[in-house]
C-alpha positions in Angstrom: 110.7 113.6 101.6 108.6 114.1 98.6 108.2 110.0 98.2 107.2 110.0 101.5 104.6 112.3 101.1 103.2 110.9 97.8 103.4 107.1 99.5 101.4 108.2 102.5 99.0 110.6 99.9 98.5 107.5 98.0 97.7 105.1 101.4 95.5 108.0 102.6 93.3 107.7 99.3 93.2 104.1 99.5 91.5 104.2 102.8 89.1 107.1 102.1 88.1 104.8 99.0 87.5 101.8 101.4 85.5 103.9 103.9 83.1 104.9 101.2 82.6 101.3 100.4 82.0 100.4 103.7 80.0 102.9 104.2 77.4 102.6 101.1 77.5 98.4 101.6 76.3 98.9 105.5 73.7 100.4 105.6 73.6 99.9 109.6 76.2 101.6 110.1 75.1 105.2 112.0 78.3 106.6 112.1 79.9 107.8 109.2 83.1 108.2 110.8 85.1 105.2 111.2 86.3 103.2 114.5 89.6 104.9 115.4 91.9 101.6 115.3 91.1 101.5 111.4 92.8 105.0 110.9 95.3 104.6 113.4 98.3 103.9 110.8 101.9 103.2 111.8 104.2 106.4 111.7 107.0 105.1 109.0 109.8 107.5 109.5 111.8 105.1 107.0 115.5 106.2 106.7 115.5 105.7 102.5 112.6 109.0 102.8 115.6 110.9 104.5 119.3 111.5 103.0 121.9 109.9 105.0 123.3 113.1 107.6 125.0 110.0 110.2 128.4 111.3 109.3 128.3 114.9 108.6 131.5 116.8 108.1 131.1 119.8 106.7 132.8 122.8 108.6 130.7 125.7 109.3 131.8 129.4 109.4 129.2 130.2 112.1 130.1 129.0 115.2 127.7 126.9 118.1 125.6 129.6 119.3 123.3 127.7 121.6 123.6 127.1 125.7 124.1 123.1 125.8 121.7 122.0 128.4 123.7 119.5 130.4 121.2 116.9 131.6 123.6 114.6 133.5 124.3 117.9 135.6 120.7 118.3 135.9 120.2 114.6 136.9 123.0 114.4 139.5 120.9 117.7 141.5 117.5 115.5 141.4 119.2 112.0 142.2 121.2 113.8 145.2 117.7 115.6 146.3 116.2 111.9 145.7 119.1 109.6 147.7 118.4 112.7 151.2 114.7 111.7 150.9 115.4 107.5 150.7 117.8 108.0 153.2 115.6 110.1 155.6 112.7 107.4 154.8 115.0 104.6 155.8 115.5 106.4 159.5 112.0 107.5 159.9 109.9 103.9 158.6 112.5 101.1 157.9 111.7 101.2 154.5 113.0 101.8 151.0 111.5 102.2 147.6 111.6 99.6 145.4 111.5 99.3 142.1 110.5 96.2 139.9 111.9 95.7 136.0 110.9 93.3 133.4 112.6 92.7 130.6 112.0 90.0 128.0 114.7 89.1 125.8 118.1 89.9 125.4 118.3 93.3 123.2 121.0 94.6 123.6 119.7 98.6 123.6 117.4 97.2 126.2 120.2 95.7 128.5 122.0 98.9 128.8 118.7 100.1 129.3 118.2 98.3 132.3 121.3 98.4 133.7 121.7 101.6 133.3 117.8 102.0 135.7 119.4 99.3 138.1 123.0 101.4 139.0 120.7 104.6 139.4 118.8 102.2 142.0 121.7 101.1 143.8 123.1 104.7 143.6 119.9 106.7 145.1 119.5 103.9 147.9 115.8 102.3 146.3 115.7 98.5 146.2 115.2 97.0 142.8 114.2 93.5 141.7 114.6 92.4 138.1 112.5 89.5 136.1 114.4 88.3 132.7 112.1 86.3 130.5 113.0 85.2 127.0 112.7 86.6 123.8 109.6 83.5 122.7 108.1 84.0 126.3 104.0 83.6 126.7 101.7 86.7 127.0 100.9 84.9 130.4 104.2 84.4 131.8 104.8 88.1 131.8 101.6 88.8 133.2 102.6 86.5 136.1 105.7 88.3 136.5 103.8 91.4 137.0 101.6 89.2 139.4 104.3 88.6 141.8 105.3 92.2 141.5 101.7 93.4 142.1 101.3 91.2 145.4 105.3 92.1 146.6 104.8 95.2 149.0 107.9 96.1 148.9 107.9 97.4 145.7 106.3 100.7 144.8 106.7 100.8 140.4 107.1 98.3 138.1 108.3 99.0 134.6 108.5 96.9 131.6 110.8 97.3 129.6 109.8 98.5 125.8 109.9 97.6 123.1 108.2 93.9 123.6 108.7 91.0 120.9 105.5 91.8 118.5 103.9 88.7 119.5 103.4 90.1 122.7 100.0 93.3 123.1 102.1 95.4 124.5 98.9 97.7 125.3 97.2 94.5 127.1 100.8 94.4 129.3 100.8 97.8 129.9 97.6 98.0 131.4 97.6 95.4 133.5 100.2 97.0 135.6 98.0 98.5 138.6 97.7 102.2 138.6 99.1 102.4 142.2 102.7 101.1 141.0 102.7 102.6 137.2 105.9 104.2 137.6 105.9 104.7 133.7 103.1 106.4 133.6 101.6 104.4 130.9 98.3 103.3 132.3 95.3 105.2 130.3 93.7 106.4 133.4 96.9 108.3 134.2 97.1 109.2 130.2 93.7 110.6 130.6 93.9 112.6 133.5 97.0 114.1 132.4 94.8 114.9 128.8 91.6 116.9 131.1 92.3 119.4 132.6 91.6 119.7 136.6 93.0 116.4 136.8 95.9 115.2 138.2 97.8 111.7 137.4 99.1 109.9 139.9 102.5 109.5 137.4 103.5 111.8 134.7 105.6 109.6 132.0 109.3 110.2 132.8 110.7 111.5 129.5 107.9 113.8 129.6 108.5 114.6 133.0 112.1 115.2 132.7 111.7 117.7 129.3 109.4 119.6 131.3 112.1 119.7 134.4 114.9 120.7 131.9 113.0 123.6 130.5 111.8 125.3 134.0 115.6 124.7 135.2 116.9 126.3 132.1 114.9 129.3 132.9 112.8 128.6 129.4 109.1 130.1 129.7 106.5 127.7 128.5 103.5 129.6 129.0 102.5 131.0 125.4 105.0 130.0 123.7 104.7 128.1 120.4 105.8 124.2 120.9 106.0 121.7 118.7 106.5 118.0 119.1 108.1 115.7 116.2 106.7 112.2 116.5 103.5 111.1 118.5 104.2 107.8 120.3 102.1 106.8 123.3 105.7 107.0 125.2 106.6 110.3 124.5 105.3 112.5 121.4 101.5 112.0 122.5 101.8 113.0 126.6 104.6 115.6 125.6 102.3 117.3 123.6 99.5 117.0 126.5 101.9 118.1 129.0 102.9 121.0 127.0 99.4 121.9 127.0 98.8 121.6 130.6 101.7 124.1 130.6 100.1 126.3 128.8 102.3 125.8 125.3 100.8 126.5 122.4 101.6 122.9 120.9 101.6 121.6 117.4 102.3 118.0 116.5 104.1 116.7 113.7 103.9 113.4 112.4 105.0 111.0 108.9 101.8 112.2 107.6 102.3 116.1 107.9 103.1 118.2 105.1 105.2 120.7 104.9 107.0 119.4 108.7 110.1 122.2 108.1 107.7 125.0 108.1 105.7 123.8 111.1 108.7 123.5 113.3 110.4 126.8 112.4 107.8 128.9 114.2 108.2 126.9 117.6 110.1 128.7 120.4 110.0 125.1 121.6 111.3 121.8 120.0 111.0 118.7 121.3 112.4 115.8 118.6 110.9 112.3 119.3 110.5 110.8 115.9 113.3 108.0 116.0 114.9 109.3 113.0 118.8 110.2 112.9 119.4 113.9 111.8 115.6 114.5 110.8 115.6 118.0 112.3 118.2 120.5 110.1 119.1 123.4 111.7 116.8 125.0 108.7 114.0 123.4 110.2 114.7 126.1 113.5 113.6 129.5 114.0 116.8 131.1 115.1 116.6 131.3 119.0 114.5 128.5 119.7 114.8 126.0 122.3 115.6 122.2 121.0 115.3 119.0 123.2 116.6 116.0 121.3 114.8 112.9 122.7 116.0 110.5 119.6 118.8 107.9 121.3 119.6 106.3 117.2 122.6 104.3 117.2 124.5 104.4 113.6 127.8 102.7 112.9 131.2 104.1 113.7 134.3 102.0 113.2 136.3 104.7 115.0 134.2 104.1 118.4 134.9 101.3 120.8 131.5 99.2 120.0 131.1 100.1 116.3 128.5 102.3 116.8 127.8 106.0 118.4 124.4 107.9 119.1 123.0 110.6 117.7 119.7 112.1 117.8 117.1 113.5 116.1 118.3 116.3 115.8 121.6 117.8 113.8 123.2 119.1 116.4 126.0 120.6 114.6 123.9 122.6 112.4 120.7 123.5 115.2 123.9 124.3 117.8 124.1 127.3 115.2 121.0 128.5 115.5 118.9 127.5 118.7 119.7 129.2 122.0 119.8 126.6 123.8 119.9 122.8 123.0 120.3 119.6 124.6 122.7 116.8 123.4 123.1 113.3 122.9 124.1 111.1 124.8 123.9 113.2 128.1 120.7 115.5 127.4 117.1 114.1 128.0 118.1 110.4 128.6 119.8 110.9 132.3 117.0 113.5 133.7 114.2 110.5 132.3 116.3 107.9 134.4 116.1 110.5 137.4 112.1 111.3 136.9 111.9 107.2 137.0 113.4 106.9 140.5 111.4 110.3 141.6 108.0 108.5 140.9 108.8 105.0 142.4 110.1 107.3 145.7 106.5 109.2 145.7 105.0 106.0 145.1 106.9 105.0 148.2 105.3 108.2 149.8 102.2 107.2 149.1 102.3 103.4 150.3 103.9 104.6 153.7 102.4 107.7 154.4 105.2 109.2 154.8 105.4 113.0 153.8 
């Protein structure tokens, strides 16, 4: 932790230095601040700043404490209210939702991915399409893809499947998705509106979404309670935190570049762990009764499970489990209720397109 801090201090003081320069050489320049893409460093969560808490076997006198917030139980109630609605669409219009994926490449986290989106499809009744480029595809020839999608009426959301290949501007391919079909909830105008109040986006990002839904189901008030969000990605940590707010949380964000990250979190009622990092978030890091979502999917090897490997999130759920009241787990937490929220905006996309209320 400490090497982490001092390596970011150290890039911090590197870039200050460089601003000054720029700033004394250019004398054009009005703004003293600088353009926001120069400051908008990477968050490097490396796993060498962290000890290594993948196989943790130490026995604990206390024990689990905290309600297990069962999101596949959670998922199954929206999907069911989800499949009635297709259903009664299909009698009343003689339509479906549908639901486009592309995927580039062959990963295999983003096969399961996928298939796991498609069998949710099949289940709730909504018609999906899938597009399967390869890993060295152009810029362009996903853009087509979305082209076709765009200009196909019978499908209501399109989602690309992340992460792209770096060669690939993930932001340019994001945007171009029209705002009518952006099932993600990626596009910035649905970002923004979701960041002003007053304003209402026509898609709420799922994982997002689907925290939000497992709080208000587990009967957790959000409403001036302290929250704070670990990580700050475009996907979830930034319109998490902006959704909190619209929920009237009192939300602080914690990033690589925050000091002092344990004491931060442990005066949040509310935890929501997005940083990517296996075991990041001790259960010393909690304030005993708060509420933890673990959004971190991080597989780490396992020679005892049937593929190698087994999940585990951001989150040490055998020492929070001890001291949150309530908690969610992985696999089976936040992932299935995000899959749900994903076929509950391509149905009110549907809505939308058919008029059908």
């Amino acid at each position: 932790m400490t090497l982490l801090y001092k390596s970011l201090s150290r890039r911090v003081l590197l870039t200050s230095a460089a601003m000054k320069r720029r700033i004394t050489t250019d004398a054009r320049q009005i703004l003293v601040s600088p353009p926001l893409k120069s400051i908008d460093f990477p968050d490097i969560w490396t796993s060498s700043s962290f000890p290594d808490y993948s196989f943790i076997t130490t026995s604990y006198d206390t024990p689990q404490t905290a309600t297990v917030i069962d999101g596949r139980a959670i998922a199954e109630e929206i999907t069911s209210g989800i499949t009635s609605e297709v259903r009664r669409m299909k009698n009343s219009t003689g339509n479906v939702p549908g639901l486009a994926l592309i995927m580039v490449g062959q990963g295999r986290d983003s096969q399961t991915y996928v298939r796991k989106k498609l069998g949710a499809c099949e289940e709730a009744g909504i018609q999906s399409k899938i597009s399967t480029l390869p890993e060295n595809c152009t810029e362009d020839q996903v853009l087509n893809a979305l082209s076709c999608f765009h200009e196909d009426p019978s499908i209501h959301g399109i989602l690309v499947q992340l992460p792209l290949p770096q060669h690939l501007d993930e932001g340019k391919i994001l945007n171009s998705v029209h705002l009518e079909k952006d099932v993600d909830g990626f596009h910035p105008i649905n970002m923004g509106n979701l960041a002003m109040w007053g304003r209402e986006p026509l898609f709420l990002p799922c994982t997002p979404k689907g925290c939000i839904e497992l709080l208000i189901r587990s009967g957790v008030e959000i409403s001036g309670k302290k929250a704070v969000v670990i990580g700050r990605s475009n996907i979830v940590g930034l319109p998490m935190s902006l959704l909190l707010q619209r929920h009237h949380a009192i939300v602080s964000v914690v990033h690589a570049f925050t000091r002092n990250p344990e004491q931060i979190t442990r005066e949040a009622d509310i935890v929501v762990a997005a940083a990517g990092v296996p075991n990041l978030v001790r259960g010393s890091w909690l304030k005993p009764g708060a509420v933890v979502l673990d959004v971190g999917t991080n597989p780490v090897k396992d020679p005892s499970c049937e593929y190698g490997h087994r999940l585990i999130g951001d989150v040490c759920y055998e020492e929070a489990s001890r001291v949150a009241s309530a908690i969610t787990p992985v696999p089976g937490g936040v992932g299935p209720v995000t899959v749900a929220m994903l076929l509950l905006n391509t149905l009110e996309s549907a809505k939308r397109a058919y008029n059908f209320t």
